[in-house]
NUGUGU-958757 format. One record per atom (N, C-alpha, C, O, CB): atom name; y, z, x. Coordinates in pm, whole numbers, plus 50000, padded with zeros to 5 digits. Glycine has a CB too. Layout:
! NUGUGU-958757
  atom      v      w      u
    CA      Y      Z      X
...
! end
This chain:
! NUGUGU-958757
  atom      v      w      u
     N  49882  50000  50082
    CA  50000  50000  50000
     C  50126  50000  50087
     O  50228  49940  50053
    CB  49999  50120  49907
     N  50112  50089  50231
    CA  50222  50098  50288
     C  50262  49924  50356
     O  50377  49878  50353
    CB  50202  50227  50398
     N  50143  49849  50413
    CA  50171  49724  50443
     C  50243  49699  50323
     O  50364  49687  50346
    CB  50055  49633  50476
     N  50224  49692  50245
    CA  50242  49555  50086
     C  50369  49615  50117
     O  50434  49514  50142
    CB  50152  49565  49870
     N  50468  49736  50135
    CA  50619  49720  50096
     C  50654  49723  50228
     O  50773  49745  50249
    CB  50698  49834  49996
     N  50575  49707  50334
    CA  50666  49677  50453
     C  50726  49481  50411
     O  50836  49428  50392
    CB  50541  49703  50637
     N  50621  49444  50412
    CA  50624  49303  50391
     C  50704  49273  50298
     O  50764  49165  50307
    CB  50509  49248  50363
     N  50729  49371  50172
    CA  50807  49275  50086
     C  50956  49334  50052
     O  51030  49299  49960
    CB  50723  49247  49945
     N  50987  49472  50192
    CA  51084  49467  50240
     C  51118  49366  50391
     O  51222  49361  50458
    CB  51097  49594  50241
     N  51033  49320  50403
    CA  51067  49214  50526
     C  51084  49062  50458
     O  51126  48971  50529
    CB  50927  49209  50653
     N  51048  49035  50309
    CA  51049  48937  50277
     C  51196  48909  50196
     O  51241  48797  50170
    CB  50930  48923  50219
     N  51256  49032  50164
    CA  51382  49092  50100
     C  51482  49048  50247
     O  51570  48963  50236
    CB  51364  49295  50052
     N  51460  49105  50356
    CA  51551  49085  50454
     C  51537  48964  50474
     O  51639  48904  50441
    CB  51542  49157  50564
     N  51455  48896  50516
    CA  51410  48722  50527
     C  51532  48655  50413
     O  51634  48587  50419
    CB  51197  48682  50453
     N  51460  48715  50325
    CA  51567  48647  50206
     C  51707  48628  50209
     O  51768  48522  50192
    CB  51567  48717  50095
     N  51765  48772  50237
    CA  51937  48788  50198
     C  51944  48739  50369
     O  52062  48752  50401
    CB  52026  48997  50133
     N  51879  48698  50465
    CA  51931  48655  50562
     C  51934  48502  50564
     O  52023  48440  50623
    CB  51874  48712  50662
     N  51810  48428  50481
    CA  51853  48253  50469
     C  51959  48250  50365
     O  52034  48158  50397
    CB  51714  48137  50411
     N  52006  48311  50244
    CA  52138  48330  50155
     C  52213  48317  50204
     O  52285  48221  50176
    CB  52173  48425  50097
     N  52249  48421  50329
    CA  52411  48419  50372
     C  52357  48287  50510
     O  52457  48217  50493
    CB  52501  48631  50448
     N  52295  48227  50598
    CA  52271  48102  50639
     C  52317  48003  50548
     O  52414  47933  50574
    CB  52143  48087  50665
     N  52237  47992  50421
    CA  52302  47877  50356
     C  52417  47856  50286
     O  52460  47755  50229
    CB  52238  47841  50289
     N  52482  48029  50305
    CA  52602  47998  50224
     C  52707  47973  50310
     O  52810  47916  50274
    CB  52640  48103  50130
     N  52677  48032  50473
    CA  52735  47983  50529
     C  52799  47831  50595
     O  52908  47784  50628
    CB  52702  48040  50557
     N  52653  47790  50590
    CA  52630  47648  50651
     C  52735  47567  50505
     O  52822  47486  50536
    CB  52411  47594  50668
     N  52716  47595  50390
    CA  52769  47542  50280
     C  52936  47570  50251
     O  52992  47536  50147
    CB  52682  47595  50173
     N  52996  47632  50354
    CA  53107  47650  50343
     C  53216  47592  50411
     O  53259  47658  50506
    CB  53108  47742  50348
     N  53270  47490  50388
    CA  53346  47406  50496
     C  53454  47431  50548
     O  53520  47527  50511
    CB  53371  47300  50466
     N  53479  47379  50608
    CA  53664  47433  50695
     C  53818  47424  50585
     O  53918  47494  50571
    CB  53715  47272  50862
     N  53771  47307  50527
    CA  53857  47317  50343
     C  53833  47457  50290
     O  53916  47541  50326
    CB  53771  47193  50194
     N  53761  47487  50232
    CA  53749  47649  50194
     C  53758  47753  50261
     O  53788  47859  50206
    CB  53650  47682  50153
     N  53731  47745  50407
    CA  53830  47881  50492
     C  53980  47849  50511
     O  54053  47915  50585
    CB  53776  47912  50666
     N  54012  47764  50450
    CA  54163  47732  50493
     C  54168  47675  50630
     O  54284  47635  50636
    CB  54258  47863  50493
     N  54130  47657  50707
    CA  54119  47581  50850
     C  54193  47462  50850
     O  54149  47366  50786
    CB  53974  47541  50891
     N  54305  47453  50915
    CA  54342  47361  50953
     C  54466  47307  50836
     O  54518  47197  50819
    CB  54222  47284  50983
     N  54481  47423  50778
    CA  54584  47415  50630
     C  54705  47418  50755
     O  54696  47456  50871
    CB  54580  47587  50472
     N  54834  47355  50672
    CA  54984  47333  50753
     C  55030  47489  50684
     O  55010  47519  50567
    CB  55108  47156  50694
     N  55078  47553  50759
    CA  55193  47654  50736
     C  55304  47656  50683
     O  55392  47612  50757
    CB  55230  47689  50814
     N  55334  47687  50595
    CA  55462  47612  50489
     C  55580  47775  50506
     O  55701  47767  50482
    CB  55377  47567  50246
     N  55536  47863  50536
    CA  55605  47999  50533
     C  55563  48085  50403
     O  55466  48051  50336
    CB  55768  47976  50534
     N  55631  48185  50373
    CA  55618  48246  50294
     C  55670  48216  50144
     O  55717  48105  50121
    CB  55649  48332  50347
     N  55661  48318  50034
    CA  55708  48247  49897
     C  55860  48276  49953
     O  55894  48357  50039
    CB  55652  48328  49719
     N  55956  48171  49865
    CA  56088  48132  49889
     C  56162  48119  50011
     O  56283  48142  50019
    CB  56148  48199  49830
     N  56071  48074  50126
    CA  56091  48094  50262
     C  56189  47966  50264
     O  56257  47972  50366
    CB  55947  48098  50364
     N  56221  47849  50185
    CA  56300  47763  50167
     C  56422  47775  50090
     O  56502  47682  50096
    CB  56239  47685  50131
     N  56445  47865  50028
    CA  56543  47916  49938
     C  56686  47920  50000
     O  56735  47987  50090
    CB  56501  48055  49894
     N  56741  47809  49908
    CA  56916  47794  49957
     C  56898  47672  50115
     O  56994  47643  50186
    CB  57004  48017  50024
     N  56823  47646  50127
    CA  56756  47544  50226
     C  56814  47374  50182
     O  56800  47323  50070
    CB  56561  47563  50206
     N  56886  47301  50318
    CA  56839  47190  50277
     C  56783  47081  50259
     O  56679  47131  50302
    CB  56856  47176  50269
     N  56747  46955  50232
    CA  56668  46880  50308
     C  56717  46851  50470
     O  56836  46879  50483
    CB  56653  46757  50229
     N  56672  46814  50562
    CA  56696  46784  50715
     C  56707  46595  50633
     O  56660  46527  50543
    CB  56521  46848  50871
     N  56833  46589  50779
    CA  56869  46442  50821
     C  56958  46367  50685
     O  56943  46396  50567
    CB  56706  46347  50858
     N  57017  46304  50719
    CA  57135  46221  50664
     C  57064  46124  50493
     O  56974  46040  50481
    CB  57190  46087  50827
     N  57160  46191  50385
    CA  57066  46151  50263
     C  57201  46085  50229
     O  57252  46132  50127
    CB  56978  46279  50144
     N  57271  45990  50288
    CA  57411  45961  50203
     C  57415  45828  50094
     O  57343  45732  50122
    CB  57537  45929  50321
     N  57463  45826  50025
    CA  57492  45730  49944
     C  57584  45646  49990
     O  57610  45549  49920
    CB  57523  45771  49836
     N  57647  45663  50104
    CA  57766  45624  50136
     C  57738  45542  50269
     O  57815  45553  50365
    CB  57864  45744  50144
     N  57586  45431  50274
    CA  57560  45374  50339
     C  57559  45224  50320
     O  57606  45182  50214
    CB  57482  45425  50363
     N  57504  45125  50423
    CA  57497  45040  50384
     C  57402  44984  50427
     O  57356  45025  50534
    CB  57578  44999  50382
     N  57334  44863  50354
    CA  57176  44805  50372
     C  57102  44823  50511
     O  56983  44853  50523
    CB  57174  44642  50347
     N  57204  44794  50631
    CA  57109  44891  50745
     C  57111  45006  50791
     O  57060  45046  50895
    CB  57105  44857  50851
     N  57183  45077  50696
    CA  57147  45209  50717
     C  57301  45251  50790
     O  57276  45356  50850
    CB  56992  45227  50818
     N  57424  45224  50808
    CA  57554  45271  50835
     C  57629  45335  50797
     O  57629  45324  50675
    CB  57609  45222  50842
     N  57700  45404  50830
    CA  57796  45496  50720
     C  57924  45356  50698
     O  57981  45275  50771
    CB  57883  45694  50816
     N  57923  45384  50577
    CA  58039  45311  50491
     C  58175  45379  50471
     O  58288  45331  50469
    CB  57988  45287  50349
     N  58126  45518  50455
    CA  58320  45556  50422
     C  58281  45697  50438
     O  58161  45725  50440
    CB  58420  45510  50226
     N  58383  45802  50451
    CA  58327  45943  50418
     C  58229  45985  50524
     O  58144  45910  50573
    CB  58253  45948  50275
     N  58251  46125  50558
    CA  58160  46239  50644
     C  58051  46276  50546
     O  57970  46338  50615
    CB  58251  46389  50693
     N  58021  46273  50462
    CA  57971  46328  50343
     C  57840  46272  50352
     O  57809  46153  50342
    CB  58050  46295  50213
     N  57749  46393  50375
    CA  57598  46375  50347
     C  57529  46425  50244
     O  57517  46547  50231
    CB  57531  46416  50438
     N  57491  46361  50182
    CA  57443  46368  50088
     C  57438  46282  49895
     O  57364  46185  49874
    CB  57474  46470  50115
     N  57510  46330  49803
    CA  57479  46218  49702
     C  57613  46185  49742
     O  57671  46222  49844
    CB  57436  46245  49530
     N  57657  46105  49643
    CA  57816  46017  49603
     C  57931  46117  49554
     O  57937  46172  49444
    CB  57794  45893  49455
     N  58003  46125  49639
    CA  58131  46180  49533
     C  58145  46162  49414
     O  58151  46052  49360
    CB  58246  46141  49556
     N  58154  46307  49341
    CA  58170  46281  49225
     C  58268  46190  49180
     O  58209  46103  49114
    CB  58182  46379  49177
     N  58435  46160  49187
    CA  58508  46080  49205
     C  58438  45905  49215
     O  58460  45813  49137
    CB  58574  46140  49316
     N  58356  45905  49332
    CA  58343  45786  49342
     C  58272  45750  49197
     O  58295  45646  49135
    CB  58273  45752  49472
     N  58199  45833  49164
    CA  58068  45774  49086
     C  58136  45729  48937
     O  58092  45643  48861
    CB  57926  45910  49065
     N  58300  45842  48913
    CA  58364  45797  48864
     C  58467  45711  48832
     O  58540  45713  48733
    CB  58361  45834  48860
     N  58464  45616  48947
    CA  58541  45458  48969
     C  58598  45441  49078
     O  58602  45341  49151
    CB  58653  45420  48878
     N  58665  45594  49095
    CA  58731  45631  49230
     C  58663  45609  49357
     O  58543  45593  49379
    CB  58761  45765  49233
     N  58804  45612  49468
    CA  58708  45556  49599
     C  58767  45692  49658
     O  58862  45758  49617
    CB  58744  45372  49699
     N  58661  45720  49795
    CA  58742  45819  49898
     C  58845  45743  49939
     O  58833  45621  49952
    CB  58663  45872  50030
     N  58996  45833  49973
    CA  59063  45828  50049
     C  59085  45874  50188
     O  59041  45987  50211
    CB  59113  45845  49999
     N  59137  45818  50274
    CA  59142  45838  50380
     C  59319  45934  50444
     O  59428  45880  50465
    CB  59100  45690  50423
     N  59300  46015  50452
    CA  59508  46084  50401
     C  59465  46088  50605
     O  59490  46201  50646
    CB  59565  46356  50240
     N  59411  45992  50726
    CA  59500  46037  50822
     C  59416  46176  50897
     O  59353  46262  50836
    CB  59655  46074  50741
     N  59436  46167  51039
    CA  59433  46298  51049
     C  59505  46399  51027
     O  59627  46404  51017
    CB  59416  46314  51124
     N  59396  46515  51014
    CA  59448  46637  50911
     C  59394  46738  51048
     O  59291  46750  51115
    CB  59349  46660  50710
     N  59555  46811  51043
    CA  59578  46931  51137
     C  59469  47059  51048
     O  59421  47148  51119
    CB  59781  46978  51145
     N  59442  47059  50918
    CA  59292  47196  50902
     C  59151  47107  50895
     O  59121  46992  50863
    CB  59297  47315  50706
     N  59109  47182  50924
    CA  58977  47174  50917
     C  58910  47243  50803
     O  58921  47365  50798
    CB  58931  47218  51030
     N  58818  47159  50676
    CA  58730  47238  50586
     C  58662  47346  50658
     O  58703  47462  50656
    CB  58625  47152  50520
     N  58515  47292  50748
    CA  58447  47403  50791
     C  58501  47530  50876
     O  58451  47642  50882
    CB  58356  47349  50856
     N  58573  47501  50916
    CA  58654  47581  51027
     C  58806  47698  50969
     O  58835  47812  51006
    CB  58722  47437  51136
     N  58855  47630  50893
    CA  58978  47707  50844
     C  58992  47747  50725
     O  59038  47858  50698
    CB  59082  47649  50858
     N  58944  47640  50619
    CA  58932  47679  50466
     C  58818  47750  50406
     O  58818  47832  50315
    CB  58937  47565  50391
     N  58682  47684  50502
    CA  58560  47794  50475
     C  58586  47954  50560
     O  58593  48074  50532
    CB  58396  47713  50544
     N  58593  47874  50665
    CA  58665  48045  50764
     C  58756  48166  50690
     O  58748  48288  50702
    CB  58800  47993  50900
     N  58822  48106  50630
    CA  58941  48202  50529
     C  58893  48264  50443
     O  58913  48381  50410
    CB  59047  48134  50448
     N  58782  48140  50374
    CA  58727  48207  50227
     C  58639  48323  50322
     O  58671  48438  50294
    CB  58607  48077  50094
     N  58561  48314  50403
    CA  58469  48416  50434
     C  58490  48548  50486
     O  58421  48650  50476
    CB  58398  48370  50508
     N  58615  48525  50551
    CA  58676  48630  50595
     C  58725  48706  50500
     O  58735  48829  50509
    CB  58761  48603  50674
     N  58775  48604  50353
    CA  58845  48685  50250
     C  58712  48769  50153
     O  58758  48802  50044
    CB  58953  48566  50145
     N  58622  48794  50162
    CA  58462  48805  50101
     C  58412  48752  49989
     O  58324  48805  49920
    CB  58425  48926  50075
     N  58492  48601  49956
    CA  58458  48525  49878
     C  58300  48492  49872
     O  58238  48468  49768
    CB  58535  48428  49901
     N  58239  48497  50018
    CA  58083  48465  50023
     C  57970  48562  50036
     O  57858  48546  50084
    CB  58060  48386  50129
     N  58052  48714  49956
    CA  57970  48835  49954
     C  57850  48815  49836
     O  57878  48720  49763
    CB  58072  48969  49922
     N  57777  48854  49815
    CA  57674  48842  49703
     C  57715  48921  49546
     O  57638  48913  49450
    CB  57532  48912  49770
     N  57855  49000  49540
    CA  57884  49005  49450
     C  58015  48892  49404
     O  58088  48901  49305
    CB  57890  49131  49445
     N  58016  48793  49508
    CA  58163  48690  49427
     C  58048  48559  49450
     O  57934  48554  49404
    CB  58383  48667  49550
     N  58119  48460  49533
    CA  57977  48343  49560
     C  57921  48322  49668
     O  57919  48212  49723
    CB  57997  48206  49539
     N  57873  48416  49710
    CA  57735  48417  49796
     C  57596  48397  49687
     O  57578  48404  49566
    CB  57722  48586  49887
     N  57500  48363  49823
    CA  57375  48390  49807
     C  57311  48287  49766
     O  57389  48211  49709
    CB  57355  48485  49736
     N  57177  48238  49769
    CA  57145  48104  49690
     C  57153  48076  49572
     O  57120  47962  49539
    CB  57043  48070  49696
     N  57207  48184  49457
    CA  57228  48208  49321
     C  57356  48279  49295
     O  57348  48383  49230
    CB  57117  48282  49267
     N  57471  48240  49334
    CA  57562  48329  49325
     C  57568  48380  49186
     O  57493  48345  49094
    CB  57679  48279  49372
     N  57676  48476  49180
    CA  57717  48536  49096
     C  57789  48442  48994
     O  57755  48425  48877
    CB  57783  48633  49150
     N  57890  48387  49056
    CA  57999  48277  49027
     C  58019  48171  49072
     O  58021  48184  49194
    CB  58096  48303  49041
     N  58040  48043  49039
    CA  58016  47921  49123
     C  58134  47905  49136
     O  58208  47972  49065
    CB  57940  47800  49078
     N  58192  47806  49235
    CA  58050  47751  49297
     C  58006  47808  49406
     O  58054  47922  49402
    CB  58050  47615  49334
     N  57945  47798  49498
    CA  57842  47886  49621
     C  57934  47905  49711
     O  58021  47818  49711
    CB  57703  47806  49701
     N  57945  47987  49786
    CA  58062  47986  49923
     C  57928  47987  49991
     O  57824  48024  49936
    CB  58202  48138  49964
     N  57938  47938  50135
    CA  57817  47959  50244
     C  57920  47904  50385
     O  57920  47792  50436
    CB  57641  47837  50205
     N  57989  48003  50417
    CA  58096  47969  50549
     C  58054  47910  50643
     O  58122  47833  50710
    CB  58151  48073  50619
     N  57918  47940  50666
    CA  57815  47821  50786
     C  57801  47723  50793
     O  57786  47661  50898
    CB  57701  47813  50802
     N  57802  47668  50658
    CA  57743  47521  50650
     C  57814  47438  50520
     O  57784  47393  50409
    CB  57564  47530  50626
     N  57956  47451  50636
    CA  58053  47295  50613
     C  58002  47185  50535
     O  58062  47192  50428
    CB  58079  47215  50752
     N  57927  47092  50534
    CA  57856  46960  50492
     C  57849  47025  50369
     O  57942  47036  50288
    CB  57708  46900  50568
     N  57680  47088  50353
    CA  57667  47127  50198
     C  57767  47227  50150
     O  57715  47266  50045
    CB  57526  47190  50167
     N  57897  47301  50165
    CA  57973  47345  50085
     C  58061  47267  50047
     O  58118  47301  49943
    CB  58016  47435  50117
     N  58113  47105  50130
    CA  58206  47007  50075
     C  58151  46925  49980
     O  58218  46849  49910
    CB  58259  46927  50171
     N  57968  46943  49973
    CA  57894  46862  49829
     C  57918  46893  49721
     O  57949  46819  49629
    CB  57760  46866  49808
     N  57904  47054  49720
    CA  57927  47156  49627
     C  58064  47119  49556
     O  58081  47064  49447
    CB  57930  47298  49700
     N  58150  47162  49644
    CA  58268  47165  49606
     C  58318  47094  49544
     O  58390  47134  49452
    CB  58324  47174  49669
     N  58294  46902  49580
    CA  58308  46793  49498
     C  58270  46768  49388
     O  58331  46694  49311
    CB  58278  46718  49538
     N  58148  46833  49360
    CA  58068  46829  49275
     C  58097  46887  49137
     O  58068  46855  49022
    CB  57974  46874  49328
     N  58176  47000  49203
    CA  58181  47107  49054
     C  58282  47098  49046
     O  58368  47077  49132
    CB  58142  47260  49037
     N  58293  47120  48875
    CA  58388  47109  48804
     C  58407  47308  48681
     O  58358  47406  48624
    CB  58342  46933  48719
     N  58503  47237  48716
    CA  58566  47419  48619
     C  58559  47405  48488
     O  58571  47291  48443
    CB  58753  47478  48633
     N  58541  47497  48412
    CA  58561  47515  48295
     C  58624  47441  48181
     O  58584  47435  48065
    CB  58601  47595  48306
     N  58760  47370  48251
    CA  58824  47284  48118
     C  58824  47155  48175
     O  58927  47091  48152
    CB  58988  47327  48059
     N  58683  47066  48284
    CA  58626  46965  48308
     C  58706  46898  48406
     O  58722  46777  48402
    CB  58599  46900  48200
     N  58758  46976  48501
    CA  58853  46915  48609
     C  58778  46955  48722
     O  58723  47064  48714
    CB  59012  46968  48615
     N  58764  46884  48831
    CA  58689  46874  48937
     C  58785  46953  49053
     O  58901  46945  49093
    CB  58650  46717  48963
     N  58639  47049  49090
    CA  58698  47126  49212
     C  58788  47098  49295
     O  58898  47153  49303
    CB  58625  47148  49287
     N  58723  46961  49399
    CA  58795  46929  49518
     C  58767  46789  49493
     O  58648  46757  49503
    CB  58749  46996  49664
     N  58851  46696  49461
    CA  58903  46579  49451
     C  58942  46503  49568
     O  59062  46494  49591
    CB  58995  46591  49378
     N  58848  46440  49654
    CA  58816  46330  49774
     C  58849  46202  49755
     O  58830  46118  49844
    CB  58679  46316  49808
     N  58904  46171  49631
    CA  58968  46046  49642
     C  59078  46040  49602
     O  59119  45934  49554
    CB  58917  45956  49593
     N  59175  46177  49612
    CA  59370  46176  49604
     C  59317  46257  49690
     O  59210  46309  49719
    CB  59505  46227  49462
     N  59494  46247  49744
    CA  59544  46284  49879
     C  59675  46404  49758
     O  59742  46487  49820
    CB  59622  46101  50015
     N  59690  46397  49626
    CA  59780  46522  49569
     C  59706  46594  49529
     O  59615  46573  49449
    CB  59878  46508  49467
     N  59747  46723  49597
    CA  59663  46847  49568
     C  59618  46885  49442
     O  59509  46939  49427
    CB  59724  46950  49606
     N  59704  46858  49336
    CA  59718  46948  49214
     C  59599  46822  49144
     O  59592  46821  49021
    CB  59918  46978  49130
     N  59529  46742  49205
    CA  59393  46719  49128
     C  59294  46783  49180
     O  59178  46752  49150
    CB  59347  46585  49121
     N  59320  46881  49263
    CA  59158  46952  49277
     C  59198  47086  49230
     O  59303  47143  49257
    CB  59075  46961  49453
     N  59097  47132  49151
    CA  59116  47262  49100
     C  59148  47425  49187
     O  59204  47531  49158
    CB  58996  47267  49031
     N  59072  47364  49310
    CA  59055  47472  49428
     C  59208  47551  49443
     O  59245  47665  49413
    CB  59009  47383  49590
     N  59272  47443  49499
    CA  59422  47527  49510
     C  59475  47606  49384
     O  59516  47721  49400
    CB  59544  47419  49540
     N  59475  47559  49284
    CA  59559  47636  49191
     C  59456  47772  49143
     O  59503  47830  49046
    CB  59612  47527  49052
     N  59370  47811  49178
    CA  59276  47933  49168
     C  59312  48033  49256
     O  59266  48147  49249
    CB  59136  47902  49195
     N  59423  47982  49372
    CA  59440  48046  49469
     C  59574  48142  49461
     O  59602  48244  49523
    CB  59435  47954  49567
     N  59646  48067  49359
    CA  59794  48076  49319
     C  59796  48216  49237
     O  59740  48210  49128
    CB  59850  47934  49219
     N  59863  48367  49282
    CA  59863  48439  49189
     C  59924  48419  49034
     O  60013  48340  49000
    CB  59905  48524  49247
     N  59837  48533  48932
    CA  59852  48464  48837
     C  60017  48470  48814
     O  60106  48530  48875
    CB  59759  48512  48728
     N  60018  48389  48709
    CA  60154  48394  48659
     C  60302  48262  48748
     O  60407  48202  48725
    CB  60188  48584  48692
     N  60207  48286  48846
    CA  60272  48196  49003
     C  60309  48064  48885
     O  60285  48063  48764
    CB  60106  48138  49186
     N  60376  47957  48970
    CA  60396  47879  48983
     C  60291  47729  49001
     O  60298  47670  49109
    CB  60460  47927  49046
     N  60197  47675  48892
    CA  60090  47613  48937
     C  59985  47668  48935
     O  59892  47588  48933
    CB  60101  47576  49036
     N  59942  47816  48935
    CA  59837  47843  48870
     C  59757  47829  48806
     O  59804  47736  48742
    CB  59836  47874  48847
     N  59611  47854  48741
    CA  59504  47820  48689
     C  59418  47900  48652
     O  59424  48012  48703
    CB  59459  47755  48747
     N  59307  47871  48549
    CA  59202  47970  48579
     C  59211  48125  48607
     O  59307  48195  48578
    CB  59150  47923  48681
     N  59103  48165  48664
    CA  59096  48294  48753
     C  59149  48298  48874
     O  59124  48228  48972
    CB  58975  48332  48778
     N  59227  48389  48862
    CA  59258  48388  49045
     C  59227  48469  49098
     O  59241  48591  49089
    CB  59378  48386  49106
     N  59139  48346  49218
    CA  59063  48397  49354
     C  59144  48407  49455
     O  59251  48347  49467
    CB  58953  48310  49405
     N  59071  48521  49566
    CA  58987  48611  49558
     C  59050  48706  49417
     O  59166  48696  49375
    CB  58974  48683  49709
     N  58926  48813  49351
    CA  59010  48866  49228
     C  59054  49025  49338
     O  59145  49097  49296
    CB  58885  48895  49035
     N  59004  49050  49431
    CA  59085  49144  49501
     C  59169  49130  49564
     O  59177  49227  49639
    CB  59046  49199  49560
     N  59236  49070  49579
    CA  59351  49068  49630
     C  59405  48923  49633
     O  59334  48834  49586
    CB  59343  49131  49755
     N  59567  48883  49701
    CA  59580  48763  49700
     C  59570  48722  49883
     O  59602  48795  49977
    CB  59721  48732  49612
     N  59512  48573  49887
    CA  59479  48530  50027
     C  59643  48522  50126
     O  59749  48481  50078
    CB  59390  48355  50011
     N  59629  48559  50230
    CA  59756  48561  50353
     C  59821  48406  50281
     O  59730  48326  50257
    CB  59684  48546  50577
     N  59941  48364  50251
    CA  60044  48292  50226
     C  59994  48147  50325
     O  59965  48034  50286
    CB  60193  48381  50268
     N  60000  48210  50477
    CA  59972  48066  50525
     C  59824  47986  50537
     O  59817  47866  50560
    CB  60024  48067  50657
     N  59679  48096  50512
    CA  59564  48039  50399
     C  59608  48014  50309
     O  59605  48081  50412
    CB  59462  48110  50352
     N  59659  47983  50204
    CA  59727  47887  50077
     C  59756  47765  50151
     O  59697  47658  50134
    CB  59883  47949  49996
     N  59840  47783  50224
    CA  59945  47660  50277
     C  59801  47543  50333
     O  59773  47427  50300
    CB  60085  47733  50452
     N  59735  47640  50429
    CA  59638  47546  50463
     C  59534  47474  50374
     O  59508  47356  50402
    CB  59575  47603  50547
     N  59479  47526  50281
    CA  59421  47485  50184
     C  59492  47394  50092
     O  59433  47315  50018
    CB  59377  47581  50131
     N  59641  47410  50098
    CA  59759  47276  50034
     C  59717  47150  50121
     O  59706  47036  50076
    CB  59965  47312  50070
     N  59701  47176  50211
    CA  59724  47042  50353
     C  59574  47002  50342
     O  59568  46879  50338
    CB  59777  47110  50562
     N  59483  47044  50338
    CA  59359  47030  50384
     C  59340  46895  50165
     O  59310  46790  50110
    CB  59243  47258  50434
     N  59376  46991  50158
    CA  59323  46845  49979
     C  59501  46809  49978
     O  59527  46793  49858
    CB  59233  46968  49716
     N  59578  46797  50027
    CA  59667  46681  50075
     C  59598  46559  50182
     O  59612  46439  50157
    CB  59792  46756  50155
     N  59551  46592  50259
    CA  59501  46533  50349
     C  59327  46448  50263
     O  59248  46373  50320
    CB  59493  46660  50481
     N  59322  46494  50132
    CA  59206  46410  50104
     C  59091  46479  50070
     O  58996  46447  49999
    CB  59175  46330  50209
     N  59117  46576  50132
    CA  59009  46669  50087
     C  58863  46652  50173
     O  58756  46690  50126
    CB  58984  46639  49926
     N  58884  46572  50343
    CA  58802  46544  50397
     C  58706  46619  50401
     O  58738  46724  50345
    CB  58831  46515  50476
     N  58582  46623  50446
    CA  58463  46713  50524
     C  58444  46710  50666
     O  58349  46667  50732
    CB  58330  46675  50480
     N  58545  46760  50699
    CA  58599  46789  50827
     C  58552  46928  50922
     O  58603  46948  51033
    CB  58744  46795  50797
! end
């Protein structure tokens, strides 16, 4: 009797040892994940944008046609309008008008920061290109477009007159920042910068 359950505990081990053999052998490098691409974590792309030059503002071999602007079409253009060209311009978007807003904490996560701001449109002081898409793009509340790239007169982009305390002279909207009002000669520059066209500079 003691043989009979040695054996048919040796036939038990035999067993669960060709099982995990064949389940091994049956398991391919697709099902361990082997050789899967690394994509990052969940929302590891978030507020991300595509890489390399997506402009509309090309031509059949691939040239820039008009405009710094990567990415879709000015809103303006798409509406009949062409970019203008106002010249070189003593500010700089990325550098002086995004610089100002960030310094002023326009791009904190309680005003428009973050990949979901609070309030649009997005401030992101780093990255010049996609905040001049943005900017073109959106339009305020009573259907007038932010920053207007094809006049060189300020008072068609909405941006400046948000800036104007209320009651001011040319005013609009809400006026930003709502804590306080921006240093006099940030105004001035943000006058010159959508005088100048409203480049993406």
């Amino acid at each position: 009797m003691r043989f009979r359950s040695y054996r048919l505990a040796a036939i038990g081990v035999a067993s669960i040892a060709s099982s995990a053999l064949v389940a091994s052998a049956c398991t391919s490098d697709y099902q361990l994940g082997k050789g899967d691409p690394s994509y990052g974590g969940p929302n590891a792309l978030a507020g991300q944008r595509p890489p390399g030059a997506t402009s509309d503002n090309v031509d059949e071999a691939g040239a820039q046609t008009g405009g710094t602007a990567v990415g879709s079409k000015p809103k303006c253009v798409t509406a009949g309008g062409s970019l203008v060209d106002g010249g070189a311009c003593a500010v700089s978007f990325s550098k002086d008008v995004l610089g100002a807003f960030g310094t002023a904490g326009c791009s904190s996560p309680s005003c428009h920061g973050g990949a979901t701001p609070r309030n649009e449109p997005r401030i992101e002081p780093s990255d010049g290109p996609a905040m001049w898409q943005e900017f073109q793009a959106f339009t305020i509340t009573n259907g007038k477009i932010y920053v207007n790239p094809c006049s060189t007169d300020d008072k068609q982009s909405m941006m400046g007159c948000n800036l104007y305390a209320t009651g001011a002279p040319g005013a609009c909207g809400i006026h930003m920042p709502t804590t306080g009002q921006l240093a006099p000669d940030v105004v001035t520059k943000v006058e010159t910068w959508l005088k100048c066209g409203a480049p993406n500079n």
